[in-house]
Every structure is written in C-alpha cells, then in structure tokens.
BAKE-435248 format. One line per field, with one value per atom (N, C-alpha, C): residue number from 1; residue in one letter; x, y, z. Coordinates in Angstrom, 1 decimal. Atoms other than C-alpha are relative to their C-alpha. Example, Ala and Ser with C-alpha at 12.3 -4.5 7.8 and 13.67 -1.06 7.14 Angstrom:
BEGIN
n <- [1; 1; 1; 2; 2; 2] .
res <- [A; A; A; S; S; S] .
x <- [0.9; 12.3; 0.9; -0.9; 13.7; -0.8] .
y <- [-1.2; -4.5; 1.2; -1.1; -1.1; 1.1] .
z <- [0.0; 7.8; 0.0; 0.0; 7.1; 0.8] .
***
This chain:
BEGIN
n <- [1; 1; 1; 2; 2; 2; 3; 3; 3; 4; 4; 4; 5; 5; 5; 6; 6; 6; 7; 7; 7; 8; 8; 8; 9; 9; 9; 10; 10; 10; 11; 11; 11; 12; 12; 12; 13; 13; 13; 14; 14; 14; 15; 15; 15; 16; 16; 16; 17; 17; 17; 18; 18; 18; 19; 19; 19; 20; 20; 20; 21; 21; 21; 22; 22; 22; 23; 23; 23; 24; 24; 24; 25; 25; 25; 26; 26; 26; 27; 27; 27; 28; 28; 28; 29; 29; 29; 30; 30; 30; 31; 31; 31; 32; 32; 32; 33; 33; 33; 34; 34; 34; 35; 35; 35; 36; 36; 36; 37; 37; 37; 38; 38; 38; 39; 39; 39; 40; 40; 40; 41; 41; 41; 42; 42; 42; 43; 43; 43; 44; 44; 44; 45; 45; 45; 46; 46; 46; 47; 47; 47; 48; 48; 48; 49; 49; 49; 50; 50; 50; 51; 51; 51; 52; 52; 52; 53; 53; 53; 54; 54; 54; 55; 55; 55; 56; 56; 56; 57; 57; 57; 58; 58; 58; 59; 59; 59; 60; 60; 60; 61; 61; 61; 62; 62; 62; 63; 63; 63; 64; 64; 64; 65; 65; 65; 66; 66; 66; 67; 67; 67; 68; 68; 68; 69; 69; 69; 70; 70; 70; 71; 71; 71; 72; 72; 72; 73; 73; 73; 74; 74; 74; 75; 75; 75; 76; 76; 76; 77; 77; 77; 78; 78; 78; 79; 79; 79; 80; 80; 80; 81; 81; 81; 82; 82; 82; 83; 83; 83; 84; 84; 84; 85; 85; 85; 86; 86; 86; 87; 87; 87; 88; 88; 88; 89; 89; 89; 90; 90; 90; 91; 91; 91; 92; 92; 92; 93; 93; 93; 94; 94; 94; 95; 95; 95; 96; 96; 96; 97; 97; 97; 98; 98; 98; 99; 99; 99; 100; 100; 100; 101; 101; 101; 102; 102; 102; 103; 103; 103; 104; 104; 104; 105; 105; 105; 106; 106; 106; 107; 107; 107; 108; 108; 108; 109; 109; 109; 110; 110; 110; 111; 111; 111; 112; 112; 112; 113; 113; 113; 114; 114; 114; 115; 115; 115; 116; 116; 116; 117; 117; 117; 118; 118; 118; 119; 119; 119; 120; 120; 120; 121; 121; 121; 122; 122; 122; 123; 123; 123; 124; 124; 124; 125; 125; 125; 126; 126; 126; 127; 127; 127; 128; 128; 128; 129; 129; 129; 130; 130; 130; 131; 131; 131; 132; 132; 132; 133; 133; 133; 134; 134; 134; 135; 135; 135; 136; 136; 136; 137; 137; 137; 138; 138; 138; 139; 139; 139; 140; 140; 140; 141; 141; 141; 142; 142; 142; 143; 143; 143; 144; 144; 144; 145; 145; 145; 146; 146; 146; 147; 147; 147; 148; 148; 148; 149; 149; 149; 150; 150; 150; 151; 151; 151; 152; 152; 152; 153; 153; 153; 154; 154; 154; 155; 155; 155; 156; 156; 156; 157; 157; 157; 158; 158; 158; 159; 159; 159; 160; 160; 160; 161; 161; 161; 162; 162; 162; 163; 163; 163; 164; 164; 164; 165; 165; 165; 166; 166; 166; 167; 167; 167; 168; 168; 168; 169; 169; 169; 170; 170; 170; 171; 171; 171; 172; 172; 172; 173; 173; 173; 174; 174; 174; 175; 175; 175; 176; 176; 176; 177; 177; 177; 178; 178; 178; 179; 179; 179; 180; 180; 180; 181; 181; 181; 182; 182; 182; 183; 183; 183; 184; 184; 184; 185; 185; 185; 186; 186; 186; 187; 187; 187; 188; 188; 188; 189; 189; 189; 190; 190; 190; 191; 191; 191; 192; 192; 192; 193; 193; 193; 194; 194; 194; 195; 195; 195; 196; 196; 196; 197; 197; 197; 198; 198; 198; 199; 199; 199; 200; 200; 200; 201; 201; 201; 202; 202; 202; 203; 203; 203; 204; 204; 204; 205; 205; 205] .
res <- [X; X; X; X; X; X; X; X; X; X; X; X; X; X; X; X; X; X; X; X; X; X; X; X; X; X; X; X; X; X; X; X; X; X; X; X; X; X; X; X; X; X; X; X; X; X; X; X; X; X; X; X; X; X; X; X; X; X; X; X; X; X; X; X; X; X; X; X; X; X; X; X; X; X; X; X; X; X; X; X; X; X; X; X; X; X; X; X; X; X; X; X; X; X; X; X; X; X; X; X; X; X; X; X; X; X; X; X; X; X; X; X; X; X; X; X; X; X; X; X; X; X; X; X; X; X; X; X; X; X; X; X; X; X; X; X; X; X; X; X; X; X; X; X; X; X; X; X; X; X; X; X; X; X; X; X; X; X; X; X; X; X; X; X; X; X; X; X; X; X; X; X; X; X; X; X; X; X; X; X; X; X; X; X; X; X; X; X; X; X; X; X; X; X; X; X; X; X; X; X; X; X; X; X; X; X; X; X; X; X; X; X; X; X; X; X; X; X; X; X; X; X; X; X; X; X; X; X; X; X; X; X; X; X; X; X; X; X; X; X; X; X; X; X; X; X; X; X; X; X; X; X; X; X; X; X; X; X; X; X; X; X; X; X; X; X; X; X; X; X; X; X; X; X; X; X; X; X; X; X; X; X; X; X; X; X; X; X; X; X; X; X; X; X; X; X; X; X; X; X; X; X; X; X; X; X; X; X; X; X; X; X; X; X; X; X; X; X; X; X; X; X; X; X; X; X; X; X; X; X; X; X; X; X; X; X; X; X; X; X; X; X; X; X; X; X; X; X; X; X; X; X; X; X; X; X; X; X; X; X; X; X; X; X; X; X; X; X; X; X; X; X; X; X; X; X; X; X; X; X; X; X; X; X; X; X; X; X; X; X; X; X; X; X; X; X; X; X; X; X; X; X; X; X; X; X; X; X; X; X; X; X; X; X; X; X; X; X; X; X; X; X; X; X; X; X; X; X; X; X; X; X; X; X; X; X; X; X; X; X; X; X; X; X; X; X; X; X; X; X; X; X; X; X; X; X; X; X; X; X; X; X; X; X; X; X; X; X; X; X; X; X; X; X; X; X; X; X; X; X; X; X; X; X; X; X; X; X; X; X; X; X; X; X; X; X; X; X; X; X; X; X; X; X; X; X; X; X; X; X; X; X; X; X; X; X; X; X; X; X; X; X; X; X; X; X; X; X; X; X; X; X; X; X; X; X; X; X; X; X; X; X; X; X; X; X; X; X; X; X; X; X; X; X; X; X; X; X; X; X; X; X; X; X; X; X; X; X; X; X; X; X; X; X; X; X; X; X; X; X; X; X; X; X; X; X; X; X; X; X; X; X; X; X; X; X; X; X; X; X; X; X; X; X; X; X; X; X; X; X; X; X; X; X; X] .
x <- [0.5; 164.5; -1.5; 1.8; 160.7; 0.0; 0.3; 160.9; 0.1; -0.3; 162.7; -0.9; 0.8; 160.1; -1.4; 1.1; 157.4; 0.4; -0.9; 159.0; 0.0; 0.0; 159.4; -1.4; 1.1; 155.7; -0.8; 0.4; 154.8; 0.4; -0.8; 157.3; -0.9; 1.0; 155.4; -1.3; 1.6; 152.2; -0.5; 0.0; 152.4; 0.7; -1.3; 155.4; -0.6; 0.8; 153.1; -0.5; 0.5; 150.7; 0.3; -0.4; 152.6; 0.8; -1.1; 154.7; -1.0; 0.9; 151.5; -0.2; 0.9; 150.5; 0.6; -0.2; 151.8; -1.2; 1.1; 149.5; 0.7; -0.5; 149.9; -0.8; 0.8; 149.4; -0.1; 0.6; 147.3; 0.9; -0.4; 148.0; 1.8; -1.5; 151.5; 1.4; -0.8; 152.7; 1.1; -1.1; 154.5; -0.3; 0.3; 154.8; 0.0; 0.2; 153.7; -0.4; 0.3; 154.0; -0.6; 0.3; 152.0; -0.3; -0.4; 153.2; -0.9; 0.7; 150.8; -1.6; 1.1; 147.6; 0.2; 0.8; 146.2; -1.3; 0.8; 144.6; -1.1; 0.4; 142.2; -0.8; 0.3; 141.8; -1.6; 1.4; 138.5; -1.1; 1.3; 136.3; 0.6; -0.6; 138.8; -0.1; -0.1; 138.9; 1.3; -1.3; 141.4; 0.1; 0.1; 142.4; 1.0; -1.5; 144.7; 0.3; 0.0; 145.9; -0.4; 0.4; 144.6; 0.9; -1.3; 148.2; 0.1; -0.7; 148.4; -1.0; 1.1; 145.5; 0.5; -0.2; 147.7; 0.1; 0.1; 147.8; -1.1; 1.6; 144.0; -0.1; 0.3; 143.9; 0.7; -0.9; 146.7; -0.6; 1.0; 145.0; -0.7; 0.9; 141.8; -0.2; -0.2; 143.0; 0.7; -1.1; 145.8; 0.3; 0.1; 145.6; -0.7; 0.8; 143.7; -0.1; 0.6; 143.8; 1.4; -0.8; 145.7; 0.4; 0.1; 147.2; 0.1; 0.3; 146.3; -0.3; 0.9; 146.6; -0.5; 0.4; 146.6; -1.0; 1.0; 143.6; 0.2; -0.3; 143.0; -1.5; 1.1; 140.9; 0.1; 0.0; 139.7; -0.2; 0.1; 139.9; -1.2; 1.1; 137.1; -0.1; -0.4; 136.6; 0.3; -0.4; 137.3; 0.0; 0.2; 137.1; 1.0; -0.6; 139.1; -1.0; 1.1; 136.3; 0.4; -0.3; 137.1; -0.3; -0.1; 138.0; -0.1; 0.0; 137.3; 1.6; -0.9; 140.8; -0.1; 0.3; 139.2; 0.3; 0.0; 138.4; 1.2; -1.5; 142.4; 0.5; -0.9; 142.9; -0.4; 0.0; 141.8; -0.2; -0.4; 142.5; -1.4; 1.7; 138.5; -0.3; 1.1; 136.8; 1.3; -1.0; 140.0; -0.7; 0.5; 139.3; -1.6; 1.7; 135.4; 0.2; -0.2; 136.0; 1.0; -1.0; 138.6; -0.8; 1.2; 135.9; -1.1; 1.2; 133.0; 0.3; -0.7; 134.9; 0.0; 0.1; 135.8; -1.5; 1.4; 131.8; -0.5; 0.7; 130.0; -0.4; -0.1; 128.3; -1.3; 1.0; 124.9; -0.6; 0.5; 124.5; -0.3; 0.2; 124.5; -1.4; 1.5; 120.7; -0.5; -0.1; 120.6; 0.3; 0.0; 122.3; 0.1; 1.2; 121.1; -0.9; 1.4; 118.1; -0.1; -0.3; 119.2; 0.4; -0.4; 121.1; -1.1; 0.8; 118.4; -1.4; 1.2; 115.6; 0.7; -0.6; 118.2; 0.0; -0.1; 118.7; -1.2; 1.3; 115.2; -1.0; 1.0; 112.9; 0.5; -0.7; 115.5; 1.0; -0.7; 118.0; -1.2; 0.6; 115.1; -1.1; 0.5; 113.3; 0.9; -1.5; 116.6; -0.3; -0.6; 117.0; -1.0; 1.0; 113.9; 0.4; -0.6; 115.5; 1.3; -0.8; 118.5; 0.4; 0.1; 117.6; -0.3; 0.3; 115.8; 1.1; -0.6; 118.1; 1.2; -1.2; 121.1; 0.1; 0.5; 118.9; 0.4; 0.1; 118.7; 1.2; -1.0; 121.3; 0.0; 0.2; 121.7; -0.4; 0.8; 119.5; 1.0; -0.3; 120.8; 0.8; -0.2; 120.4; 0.8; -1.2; 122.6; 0.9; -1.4; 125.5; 1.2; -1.3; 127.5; 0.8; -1.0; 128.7; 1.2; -1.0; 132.0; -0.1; 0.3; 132.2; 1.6; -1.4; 135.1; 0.8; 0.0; 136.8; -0.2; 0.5; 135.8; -1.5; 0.8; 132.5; -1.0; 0.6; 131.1; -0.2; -0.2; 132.2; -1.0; 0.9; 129.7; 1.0; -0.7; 132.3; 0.5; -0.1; 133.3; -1.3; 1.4; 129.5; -0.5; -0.2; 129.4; 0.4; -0.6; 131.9; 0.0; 0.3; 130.7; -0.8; 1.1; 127.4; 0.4; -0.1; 128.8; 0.8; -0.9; 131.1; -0.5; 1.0; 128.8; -1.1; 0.6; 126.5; 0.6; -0.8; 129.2; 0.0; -0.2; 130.0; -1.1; 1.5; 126.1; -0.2; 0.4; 125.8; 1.0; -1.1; 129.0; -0.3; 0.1; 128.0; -1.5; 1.4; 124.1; 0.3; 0.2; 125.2; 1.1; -0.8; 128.0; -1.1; 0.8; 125.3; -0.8; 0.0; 123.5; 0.3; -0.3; 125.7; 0.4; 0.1; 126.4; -0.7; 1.4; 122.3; 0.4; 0.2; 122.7; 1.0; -1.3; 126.0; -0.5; 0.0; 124.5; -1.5; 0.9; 121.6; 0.2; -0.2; 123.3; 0.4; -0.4; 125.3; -1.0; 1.6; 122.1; -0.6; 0.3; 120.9; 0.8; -0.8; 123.8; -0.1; 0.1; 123.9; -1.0; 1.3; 120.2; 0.3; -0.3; 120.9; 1.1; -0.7; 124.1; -0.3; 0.5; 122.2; -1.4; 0.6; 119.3; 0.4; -1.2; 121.9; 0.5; -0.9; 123.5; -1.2; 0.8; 119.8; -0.4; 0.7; 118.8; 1.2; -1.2; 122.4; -0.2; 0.2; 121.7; -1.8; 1.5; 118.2; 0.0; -0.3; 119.5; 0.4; -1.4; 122.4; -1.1; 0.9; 119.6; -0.3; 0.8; 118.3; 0.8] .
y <- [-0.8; 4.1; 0.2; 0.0; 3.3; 0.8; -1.2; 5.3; 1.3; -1.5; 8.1; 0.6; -0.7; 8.5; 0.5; 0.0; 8.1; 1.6; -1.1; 11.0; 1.4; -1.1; 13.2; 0.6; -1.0; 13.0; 0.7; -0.8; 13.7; 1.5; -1.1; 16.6; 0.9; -1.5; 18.2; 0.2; -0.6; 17.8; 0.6; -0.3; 18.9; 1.5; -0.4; 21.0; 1.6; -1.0; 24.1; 0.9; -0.5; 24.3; 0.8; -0.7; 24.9; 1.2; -1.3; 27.3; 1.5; -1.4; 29.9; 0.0; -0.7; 30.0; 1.0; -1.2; 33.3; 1.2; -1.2; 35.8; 1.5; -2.0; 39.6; 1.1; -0.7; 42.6; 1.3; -0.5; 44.3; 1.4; -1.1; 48.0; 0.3; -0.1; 47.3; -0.7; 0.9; 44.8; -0.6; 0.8; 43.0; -1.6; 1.6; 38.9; -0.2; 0.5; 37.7; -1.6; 1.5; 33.9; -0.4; 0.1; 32.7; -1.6; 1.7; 29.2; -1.1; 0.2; 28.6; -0.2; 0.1; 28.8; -1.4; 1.1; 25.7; 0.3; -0.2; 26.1; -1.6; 1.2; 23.3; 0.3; -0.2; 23.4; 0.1; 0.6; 21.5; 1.5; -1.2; 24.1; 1.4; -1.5; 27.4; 0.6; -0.6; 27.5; -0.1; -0.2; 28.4; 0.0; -0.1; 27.9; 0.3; -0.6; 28.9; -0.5; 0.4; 27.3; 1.2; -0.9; 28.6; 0.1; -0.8; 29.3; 1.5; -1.1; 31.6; 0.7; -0.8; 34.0; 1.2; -0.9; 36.9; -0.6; 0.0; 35.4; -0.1; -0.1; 35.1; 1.7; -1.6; 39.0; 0.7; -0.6; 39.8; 0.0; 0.1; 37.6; 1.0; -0.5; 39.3; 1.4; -1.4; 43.0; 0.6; -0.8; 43.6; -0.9; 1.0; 40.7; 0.6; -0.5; 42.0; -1.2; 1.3; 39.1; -0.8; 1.2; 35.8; -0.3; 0.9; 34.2; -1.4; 1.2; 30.5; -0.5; 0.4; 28.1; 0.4; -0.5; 30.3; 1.0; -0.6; 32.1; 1.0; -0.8; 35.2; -0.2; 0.0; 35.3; 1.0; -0.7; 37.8; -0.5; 0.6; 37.3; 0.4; 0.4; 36.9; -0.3; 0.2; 36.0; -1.4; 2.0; 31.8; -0.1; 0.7; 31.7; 1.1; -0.6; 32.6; 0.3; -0.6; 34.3; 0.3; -0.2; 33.7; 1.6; -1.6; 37.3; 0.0; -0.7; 38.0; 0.2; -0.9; 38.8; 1.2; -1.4; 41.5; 1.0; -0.9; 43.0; 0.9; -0.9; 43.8; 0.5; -0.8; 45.6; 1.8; -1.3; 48.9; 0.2; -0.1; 49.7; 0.8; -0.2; 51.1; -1.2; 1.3; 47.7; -1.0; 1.0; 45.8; 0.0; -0.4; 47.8; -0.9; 0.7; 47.1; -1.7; 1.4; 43.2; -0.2; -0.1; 43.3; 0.0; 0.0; 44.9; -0.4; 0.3; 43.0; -1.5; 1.5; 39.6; 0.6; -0.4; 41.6; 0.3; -0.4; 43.0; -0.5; 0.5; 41.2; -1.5; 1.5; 38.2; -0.4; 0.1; 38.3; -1.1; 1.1; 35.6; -1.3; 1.2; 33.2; -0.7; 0.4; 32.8; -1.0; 0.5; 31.9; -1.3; 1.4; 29.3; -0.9; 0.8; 27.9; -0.7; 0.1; 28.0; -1.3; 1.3; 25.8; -1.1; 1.5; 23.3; -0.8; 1.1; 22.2; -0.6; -0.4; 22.7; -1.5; 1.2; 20.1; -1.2; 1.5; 17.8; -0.7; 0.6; 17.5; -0.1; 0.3; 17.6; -0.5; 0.6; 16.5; 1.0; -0.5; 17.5; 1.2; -0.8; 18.3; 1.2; -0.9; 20.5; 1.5; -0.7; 22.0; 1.0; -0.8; 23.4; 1.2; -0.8; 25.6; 1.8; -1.5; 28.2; 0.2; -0.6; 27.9; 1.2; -0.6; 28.7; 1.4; -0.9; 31.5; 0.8; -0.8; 33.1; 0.3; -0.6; 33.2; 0.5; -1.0; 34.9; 1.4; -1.5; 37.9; 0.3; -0.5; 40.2; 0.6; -0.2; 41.1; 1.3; -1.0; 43.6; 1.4; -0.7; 46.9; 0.8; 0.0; 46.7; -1.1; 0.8; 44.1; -0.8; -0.3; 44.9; 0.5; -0.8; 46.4; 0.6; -0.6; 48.4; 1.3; -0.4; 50.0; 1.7; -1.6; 54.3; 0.4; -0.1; 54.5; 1.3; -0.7; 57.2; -0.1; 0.9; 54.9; -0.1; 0.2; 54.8; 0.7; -0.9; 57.6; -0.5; -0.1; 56.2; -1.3; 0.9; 54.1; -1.4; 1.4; 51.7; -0.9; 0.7; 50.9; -1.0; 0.7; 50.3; -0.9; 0.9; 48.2; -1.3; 1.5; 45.8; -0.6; 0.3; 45.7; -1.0; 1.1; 44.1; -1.1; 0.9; 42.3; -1.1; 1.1; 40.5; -0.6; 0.9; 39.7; -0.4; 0.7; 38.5; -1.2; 1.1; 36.1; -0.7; 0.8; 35.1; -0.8; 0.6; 34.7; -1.0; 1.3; 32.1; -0.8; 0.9; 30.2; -0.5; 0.6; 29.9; -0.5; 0.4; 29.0; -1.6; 1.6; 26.2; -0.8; 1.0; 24.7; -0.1; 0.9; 24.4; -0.8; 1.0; 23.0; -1.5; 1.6; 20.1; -0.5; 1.4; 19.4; -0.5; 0.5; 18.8; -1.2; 1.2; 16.6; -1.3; 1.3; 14.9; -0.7; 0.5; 14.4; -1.1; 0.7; 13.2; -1.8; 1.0; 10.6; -0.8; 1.0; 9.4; -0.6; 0.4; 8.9; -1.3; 1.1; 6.7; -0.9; 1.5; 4.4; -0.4; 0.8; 4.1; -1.1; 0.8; 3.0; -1.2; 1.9; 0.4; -0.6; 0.9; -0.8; -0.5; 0.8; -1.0; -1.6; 1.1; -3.3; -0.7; 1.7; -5.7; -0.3; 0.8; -6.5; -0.6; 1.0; -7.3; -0.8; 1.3; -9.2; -1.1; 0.6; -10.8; -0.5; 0.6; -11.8; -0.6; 1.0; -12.8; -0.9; 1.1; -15.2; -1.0; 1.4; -16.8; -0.4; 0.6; -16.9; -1.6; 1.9; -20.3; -0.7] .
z <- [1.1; -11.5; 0.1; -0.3; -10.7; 0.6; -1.2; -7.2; -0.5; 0.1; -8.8; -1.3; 0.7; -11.5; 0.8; -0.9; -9.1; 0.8; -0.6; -7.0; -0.7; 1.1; -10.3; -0.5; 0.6; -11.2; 1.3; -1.1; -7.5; 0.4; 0.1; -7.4; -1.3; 1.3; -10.8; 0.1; -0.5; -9.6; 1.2; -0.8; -6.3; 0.9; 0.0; -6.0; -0.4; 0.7; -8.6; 1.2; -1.0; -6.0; 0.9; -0.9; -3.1; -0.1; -0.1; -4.1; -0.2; 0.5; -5.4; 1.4; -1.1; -1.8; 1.1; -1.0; -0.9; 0.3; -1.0; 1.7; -0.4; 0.4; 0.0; 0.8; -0.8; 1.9; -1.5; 1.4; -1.1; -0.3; 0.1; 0.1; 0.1; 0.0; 1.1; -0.6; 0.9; -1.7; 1.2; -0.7; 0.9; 0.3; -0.1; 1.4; 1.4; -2.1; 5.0; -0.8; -0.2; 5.3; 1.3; -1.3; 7.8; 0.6; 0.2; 8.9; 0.4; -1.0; 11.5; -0.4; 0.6; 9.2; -0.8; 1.2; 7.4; -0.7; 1.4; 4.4; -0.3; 1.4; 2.7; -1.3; 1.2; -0.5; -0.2; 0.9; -1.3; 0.5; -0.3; 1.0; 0.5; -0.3; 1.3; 1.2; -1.5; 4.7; 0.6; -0.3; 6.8; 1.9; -1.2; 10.5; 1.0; -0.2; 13.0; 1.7; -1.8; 16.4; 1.2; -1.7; 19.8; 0.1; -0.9; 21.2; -0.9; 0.9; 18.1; -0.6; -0.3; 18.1; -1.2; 0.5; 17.1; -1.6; 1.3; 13.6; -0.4; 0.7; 13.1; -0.1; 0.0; 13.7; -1.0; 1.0; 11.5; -1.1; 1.3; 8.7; -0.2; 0.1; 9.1; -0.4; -0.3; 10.1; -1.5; 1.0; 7.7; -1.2; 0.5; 5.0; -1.0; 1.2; 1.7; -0.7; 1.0; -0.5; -0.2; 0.7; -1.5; -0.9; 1.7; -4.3; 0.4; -0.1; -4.1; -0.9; 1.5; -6.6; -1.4; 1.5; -9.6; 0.5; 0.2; -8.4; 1.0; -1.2; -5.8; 0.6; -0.3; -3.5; 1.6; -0.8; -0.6; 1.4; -1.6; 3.5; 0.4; -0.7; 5.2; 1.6; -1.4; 9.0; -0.2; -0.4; 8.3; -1.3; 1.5; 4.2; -0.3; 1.0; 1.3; -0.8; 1.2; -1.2; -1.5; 1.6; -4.9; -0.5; 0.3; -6.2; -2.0; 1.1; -10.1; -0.5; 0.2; -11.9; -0.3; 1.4; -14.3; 0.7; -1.0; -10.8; 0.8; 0.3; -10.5; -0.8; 1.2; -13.7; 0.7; -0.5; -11.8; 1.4; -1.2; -8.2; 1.0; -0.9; -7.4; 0.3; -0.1; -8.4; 1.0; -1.2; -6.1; 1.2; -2.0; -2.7; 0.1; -0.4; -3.7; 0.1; -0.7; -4.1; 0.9; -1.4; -1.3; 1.0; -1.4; 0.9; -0.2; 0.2; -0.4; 1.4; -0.4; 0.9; 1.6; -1.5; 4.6; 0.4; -1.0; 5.4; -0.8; 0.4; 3.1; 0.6; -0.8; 5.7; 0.0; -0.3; 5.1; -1.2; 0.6; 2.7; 0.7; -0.7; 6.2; 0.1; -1.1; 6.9; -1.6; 1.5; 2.6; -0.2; 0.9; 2.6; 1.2; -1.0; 6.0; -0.3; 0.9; 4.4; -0.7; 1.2; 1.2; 0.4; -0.5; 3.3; 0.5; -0.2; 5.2; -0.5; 1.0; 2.4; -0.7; 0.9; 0.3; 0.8; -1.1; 3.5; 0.4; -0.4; 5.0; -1.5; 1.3; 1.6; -1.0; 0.7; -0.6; -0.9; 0.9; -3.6; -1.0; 0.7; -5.7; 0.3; -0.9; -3.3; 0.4; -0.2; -2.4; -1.2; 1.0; -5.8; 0.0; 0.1; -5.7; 0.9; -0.8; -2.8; -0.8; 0.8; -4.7; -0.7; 1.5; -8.0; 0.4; -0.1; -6.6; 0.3; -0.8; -4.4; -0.5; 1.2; -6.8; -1.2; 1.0; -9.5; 0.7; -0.9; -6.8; 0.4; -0.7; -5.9; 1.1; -1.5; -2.5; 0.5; -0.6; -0.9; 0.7; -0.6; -0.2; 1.3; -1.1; 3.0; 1.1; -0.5; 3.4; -0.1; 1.1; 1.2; 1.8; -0.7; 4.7; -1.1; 0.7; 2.4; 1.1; -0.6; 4.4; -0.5; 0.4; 4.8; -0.3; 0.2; 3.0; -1.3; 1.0; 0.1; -1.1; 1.3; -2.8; 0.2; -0.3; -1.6; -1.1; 0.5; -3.6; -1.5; 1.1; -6.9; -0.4; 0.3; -9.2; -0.3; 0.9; -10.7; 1.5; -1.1; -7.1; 1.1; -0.4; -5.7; -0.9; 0.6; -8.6; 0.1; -0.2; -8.4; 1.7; -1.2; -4.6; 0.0; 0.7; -5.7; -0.1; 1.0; -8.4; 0.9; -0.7; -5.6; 1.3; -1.0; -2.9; -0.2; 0.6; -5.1; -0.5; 0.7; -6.4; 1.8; -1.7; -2.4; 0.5; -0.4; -1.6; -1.0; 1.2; -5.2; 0.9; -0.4; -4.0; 1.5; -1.2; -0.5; 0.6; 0.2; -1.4; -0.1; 1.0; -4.1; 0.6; -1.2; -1.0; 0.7; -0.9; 1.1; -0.7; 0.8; -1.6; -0.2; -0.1; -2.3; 1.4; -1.3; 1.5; 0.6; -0.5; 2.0; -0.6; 0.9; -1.0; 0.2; -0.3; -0.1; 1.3; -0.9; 3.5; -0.5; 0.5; 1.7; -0.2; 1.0; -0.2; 1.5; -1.1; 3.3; 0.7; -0.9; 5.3; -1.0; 0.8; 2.3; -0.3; 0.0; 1.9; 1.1; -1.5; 5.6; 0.3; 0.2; 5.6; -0.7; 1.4; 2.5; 1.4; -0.7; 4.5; 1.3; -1.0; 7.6; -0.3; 0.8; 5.9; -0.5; -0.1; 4.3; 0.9; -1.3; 7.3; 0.6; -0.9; 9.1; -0.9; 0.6; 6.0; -0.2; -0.4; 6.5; 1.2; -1.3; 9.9; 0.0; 0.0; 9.2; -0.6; 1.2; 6.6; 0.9; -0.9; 9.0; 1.2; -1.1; 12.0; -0.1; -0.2; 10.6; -0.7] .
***
C-alpha cells in the first residue's frame, strides 16, 4: 500500500509535466515529436545528438514555438525563449515574438559582460551592469529585425522590442546568478580547503 501511494504521488506530480511537452509547428498547427531532443528544464536548453543533425535544422528551420510546462516559449539556435501569452491573442504580435526569439542574438556581449563583472568584482558589483542594462531596450541597430510582410506594421515592431527586450533582461539576470552562484562555489571551496589544512595542522603534532 506504501509503494503504491508513493507511485501515485510520483505519477501526479510528474506525469502533468510531461505530457505539456508538445513541439507545434505555429504556421502549420501540426504536432512534431521530436524524440531525439533533450530538454532541461532549470536553464531551457535544448540539445540534440551528433548522429542526428537533421533534427537540429528541423527545430530551428521550421519549429515556431513550444508548449512546455504550461508556458510557450520561442526557438532559438540552443534555447527555448519565454514567449508572453497576451502575445497570442493576435496573429501580428505572435510572428513578431516568434521572430524576436529566431534573430534576436544580440543580447550575447550583455550578458558576457554581467557574468564576469558578478564573478570577478563580485555580486554587488555585478548588479550595477545589470540594473543598468535591463532598464534599456535594445538598440535599433540590433533588433535584426527580419524583412518580412508584418514588418511595416506598428503593433508588430512593437511587440518585437517588447520581446527582445524580455530575452536580453532574462539572459543578463542568468548570467547574473551564474557569476554569483560561481562566486559562492569558489568561496565554499576556499573555506573547505582551509579546514582540512587547519585539520592537518592540528593532527601534525
């Protein structure tokens, strides 16, 4: 009776998840499973065996967005990009967060930046490029905004912005905590290495 409740609550907590993780093809409402891809959760990345190539291209090429977990989110060349719902109640602002997530890449150098601003000077140092750089929305010049039939329309250049400004905050305040998290390892290591020589300098005599 124990095992089979054990079993029951693993089955309702687990069981939700997996079943949301179908890959939609936006334009052609069609379900592609794609077996060969692993997902992880914690950091929305996604990868795909060398023998099987032709499914990275598929993703990328013909893939528009996910449902995962309750939430959607857009393809990218190696991430999943948290997508807005609101942004699917009209079929302009979709394509634009759709194609913010495909050519929007220029948030790399940003949060470069922040990681090792957070790692080498610290957390509180860190926060300084942060803060800044996820007040600002992303420069014009490098929006890649795509030459497409929607292109012309405001509500679409809009929700372009509005979604690679969301990509560039999210991929600032991750590099963020992984200065800070590498921070923190480097500093336990230190402490654990210092107890062990004041541990052996003890037993010496």
């Amino acid at each position: 009776m124990k095992k089979f409740l054990i079993f029951f609550i693993l089955t309702v907590l687990f069981f939700p998840a997996i079943s949301q993780n179908e890959i939609y093809l936006a334009r052609k409402d069609t379900v592609i499973k794609f077996y060969k891809i692993k997902i992880k959760k914690a950091e929305l990345k996604y990868t795909v065996k060398k023998k099987d190539r032709r499914y990275k291209s598929m993703l990328t090429d013909e893939v528009d967005y996910v449902k995962m977990y309750g939430n959607i989110y857009g393809v990218s060349d190696k991430y999943f990009l948290k997508i807005d719902k609101k942004f699917f109640e009209n079929d302009t602002s979709k394509h634009a967060a759709i194609d913010a997530c495909k050519h929007y890449n220029m948030y790399k150098k940003a949060a470069k930046g922040t990681f090792w601003t957070s790692f080498v000077a610290g957390p509180a140092f860190g926060l300084i490029p942060a803060i800044i750089i996820t007040k600002k929305s992303p420069l014009e010049i490098n929006l890649n905004m795509p030459d497409n039939s929607y292109k012309n329309s405001k509500l679409y250049q809009e929700t372009y912005k509005l979604q690679a400004k969301r990509i560039k905050n999210s991929k600032v305040w991750e590099s963020y905590g992984n200065g800070l998290l590498m921070d923190l390892e480097l500093a336990s290591a230190v402490i654990a290495l210092s107890y062990f020589g004041l541990y052996l300098a003890t037993t010496a005599f």
